[in-house]
Backbone bond lengths (Angstrom), bond angles and torsions (degrees), N, CA, C in turn:
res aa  C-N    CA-C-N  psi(-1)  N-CA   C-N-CA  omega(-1)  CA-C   N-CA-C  phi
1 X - - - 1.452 - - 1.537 107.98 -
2 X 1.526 108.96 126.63 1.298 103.43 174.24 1.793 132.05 -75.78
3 X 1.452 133.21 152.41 1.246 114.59 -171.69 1.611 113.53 -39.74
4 X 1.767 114.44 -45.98 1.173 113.60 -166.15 1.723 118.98 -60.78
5 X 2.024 111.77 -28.60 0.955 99.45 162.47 1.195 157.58 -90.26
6 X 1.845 99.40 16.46 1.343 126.78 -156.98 1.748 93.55 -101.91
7 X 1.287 107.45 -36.91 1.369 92.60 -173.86 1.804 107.93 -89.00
8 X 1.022 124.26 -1.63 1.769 143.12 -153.00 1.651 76.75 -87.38
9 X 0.999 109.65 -63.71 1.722 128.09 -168.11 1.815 99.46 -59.13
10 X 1.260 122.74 -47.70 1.510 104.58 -166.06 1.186 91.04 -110.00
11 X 1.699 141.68 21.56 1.284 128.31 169.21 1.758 108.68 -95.03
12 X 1.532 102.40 -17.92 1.643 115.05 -167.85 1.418 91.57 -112.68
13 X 1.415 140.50 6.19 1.438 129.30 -169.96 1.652 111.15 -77.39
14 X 1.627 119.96 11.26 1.284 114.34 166.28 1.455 97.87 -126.57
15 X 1.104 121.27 32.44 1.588 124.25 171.19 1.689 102.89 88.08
16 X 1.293 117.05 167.26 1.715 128.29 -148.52 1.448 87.16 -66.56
17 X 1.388 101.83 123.12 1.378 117.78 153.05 1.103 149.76 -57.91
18 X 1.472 96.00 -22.86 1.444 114.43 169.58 2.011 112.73 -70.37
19 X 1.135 116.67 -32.10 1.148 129.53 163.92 1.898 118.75 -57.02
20 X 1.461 118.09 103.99 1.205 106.69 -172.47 1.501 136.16 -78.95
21 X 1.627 88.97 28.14 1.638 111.76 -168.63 1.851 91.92 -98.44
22 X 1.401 117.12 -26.39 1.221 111.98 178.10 1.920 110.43 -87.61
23 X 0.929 83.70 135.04 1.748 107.40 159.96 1.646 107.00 -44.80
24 X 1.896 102.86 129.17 1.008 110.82 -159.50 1.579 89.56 -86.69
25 X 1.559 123.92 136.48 1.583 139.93 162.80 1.823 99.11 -41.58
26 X 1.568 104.65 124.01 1.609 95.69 168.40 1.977 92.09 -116.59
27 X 1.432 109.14 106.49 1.649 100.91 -167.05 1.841 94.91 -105.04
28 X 1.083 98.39 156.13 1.499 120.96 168.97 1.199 124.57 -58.02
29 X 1.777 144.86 154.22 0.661 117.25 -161.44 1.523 117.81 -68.84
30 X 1.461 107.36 -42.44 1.200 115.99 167.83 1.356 128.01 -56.09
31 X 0.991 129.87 -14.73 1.653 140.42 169.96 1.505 106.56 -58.28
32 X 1.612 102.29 -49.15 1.502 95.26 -163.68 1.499 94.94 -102.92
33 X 1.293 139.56 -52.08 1.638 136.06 162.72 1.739 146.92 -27.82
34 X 1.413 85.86 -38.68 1.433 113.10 171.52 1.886 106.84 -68.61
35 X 0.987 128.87 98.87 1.462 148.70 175.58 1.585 113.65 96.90
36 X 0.953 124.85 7.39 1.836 148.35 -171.18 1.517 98.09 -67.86
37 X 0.960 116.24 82.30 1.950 106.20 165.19 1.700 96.65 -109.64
38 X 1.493 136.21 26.07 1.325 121.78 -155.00 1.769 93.92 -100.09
39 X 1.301 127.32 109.10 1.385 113.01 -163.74 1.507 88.52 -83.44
40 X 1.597 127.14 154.99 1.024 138.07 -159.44 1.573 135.55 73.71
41 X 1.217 101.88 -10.14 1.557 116.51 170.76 1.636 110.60 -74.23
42 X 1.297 123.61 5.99 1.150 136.66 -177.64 1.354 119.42 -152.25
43 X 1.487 153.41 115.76 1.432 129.68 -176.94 1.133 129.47 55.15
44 X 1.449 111.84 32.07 1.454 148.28 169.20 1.506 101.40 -34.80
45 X 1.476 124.01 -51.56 1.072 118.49 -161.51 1.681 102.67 -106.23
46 X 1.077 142.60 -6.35 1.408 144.30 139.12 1.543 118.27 1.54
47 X 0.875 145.17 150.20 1.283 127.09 157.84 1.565 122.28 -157.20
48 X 1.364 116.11 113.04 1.644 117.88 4.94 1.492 133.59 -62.24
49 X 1.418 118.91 156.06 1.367 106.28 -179.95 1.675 120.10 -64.79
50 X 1.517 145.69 120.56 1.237 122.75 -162.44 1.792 102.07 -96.03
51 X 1.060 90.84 162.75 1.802 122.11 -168.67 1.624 88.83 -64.88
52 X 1.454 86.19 136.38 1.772 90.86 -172.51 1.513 108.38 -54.38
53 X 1.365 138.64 -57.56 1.360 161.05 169.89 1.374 100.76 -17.75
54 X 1.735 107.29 -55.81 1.797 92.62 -173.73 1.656 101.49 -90.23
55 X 1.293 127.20 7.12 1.501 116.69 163.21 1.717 104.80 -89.19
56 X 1.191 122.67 -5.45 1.700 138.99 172.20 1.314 102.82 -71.69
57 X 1.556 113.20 -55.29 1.478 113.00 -150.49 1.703 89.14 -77.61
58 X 1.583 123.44 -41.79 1.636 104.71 -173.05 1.610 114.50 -81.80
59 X 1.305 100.35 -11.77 1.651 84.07 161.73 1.567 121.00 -69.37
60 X 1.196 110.41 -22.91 2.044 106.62 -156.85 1.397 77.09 -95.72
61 X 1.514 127.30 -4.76 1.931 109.54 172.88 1.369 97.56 -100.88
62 X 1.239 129.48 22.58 1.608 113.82 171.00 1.312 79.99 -132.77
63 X 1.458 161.69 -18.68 1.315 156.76 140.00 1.435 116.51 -6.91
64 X 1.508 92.13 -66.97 1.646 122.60 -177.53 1.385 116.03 -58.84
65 X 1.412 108.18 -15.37 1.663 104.07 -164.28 2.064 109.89 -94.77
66 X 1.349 98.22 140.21 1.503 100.71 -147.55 1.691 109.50 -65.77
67 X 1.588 117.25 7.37 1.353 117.39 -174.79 1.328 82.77 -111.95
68 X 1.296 148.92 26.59 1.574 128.31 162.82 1.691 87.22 -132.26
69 X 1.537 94.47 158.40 1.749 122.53 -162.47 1.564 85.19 -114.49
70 X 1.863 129.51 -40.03 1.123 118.45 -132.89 1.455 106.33 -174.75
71 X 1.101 103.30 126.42 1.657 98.84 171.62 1.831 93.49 -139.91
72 X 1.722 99.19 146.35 1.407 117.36 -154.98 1.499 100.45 -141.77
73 X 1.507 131.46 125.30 1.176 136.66 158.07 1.286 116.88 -95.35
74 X 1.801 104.10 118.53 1.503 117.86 169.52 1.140 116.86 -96.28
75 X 1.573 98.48 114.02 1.727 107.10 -168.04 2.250 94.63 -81.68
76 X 1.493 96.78 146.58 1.241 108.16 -179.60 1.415 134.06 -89.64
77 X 1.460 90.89 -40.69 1.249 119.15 177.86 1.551 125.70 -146.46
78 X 1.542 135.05 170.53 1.018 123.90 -170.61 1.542 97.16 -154.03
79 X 1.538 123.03 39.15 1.300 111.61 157.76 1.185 144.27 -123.20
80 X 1.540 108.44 39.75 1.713 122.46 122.15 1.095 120.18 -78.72
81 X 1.478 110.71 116.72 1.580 118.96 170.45 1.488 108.99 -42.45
82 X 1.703 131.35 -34.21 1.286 122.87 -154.58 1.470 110.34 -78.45
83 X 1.450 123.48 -4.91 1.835 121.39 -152.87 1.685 90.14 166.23
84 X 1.012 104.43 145.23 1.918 122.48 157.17 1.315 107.42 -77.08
85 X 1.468 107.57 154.31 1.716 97.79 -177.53 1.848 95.47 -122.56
86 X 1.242 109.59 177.10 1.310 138.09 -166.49 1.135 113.50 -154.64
87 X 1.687 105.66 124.31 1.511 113.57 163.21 1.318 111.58 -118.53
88 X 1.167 121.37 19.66 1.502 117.90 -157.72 1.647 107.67 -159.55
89 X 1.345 113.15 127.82 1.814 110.01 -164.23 1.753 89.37 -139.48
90 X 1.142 101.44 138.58 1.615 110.24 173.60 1.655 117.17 -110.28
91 X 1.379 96.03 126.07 1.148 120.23 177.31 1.706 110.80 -82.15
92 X 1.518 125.74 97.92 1.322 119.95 163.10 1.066 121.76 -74.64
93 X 1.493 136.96 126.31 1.335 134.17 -155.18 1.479 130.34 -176.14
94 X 1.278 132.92 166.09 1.878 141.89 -173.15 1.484 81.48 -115.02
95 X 1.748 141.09 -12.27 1.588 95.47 -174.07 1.821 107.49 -125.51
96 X 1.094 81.96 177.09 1.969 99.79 -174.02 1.692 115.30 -46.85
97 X 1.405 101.64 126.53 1.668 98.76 -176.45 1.687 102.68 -34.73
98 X 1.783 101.41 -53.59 1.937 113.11 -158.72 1.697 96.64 -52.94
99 X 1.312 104.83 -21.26 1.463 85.15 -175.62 1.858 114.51 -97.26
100 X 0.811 109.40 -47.91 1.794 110.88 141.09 1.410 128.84 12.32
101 X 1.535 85.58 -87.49 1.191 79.39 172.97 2.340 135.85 -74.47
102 X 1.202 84.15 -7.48 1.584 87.46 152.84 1.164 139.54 -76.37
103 X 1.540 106.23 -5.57 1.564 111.72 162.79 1.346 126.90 -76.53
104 X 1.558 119.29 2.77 0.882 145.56 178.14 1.624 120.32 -89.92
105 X 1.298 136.46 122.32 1.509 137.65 -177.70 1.276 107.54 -72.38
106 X 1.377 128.28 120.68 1.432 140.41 -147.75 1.550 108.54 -54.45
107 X 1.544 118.04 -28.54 1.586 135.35 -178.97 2.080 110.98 -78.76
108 X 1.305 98.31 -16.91 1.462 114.04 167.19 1.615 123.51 -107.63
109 X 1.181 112.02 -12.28 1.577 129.19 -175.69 1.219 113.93 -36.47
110 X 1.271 126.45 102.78 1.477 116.79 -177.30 1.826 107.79 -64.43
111 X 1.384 102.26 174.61 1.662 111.52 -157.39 1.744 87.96 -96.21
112 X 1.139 137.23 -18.99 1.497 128.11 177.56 1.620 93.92 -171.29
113 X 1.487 91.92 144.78 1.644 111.88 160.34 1.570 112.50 -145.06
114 X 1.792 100.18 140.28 1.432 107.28 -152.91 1.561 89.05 -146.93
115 X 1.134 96.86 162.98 1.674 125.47 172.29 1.266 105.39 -89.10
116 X 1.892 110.16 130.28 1.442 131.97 150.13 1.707 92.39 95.41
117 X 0.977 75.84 172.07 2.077 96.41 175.73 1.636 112.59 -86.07
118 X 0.871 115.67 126.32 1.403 117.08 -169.63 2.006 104.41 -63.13
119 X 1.374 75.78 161.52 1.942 80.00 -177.30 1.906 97.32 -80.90
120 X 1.499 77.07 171.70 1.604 81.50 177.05 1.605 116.29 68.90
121 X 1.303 117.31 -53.44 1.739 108.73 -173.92 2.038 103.36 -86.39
122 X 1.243 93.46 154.14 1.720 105.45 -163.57 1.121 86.56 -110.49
123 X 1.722 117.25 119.77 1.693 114.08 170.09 1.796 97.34 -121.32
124 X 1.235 127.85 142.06 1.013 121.46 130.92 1.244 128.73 49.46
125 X 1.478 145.06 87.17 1.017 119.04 172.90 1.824 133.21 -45.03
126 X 1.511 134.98 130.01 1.503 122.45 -168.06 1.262 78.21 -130.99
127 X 1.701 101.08 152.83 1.440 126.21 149.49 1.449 111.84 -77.43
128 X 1.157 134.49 139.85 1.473 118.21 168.10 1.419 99.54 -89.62
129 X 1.188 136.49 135.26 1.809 127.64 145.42 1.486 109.07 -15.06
130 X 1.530 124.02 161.97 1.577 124.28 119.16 1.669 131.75 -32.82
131 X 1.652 131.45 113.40 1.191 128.57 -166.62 1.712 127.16 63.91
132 X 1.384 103.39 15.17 1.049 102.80 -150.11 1.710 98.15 -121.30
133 X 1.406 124.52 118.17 1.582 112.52 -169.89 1.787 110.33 -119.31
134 X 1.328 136.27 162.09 1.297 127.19 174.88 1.038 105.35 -93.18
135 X 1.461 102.16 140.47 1.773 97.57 165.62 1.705 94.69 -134.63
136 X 1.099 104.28 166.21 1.559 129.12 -158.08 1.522 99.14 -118.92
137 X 1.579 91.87 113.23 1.452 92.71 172.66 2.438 109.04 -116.18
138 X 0.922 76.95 122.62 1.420 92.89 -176.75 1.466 146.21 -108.24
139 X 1.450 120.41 116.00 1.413 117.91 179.15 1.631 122.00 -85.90
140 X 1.130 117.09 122.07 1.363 103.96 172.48 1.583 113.98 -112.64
């Protein structure tokens, strides 16, 4: 199975994503990273847009950090055939969105990070940890 059809398969595995009646995919890092060379499938609007790999490498360094349980990419959409895209990555975590988003390199800085799952959009069922809350960090 190729990367593209591995993630095609667990990005649509609650029915078309593109449809906002389905539950938004919350994939791992490796779910969505692992075969990803599609620049813009991530921080699309960045500029320049960066290479999925180095938006890989600072997630698994905010992964690593001992107040996060979890970091999760919610793919948005899926209509480039080449990759699903993402504007939105969840931070599982004990600390403050304001501080959050400083873990971020000012040229990657997401545009807002917030507490809880937004109303209205259907993601995924998640466990939260113990002490542990999502916050939504977001590019627009």
């Amino acid at each position: 199975m190729t990367p593209l059809e591995r993630i095609t398969e667990r990005v649509n595995r609650n029915g078309d994503v593109n449809d906002l009646a389905t539950p938004r995919p919350l994939l791992t890092l490796a779910e969505f990273f692992e075969g990803n060379d599609v620049v813009g499938s991530i921080g699309c609007n960045l500029n320049p847009p960066p290479k999925p790999a180095t938006f890989h490498d600072l997630l698994k360094r905010i992964a690593a950090r001992p107040e996060v349980a979890d970091v999760r990419v919610q793919v948005t959409m899926f209509d480039d055939p080449a990759w699903p895209f993402s504007d939105t990555v969840w931070i599982i975590t004990s600390a403050a969105p304001e501080h959050i988003a400083g873990w971020f390199e000012e040229e990657m800085r997401p545009d807002d990070c917030r507490r809880g799952w937004p109303p209205g959009v259907k993601v995924e069922p998640y466990a939260l940890p113990a002490g542990m809350e999502a916050v939504r960090c977001f590019w627009d």
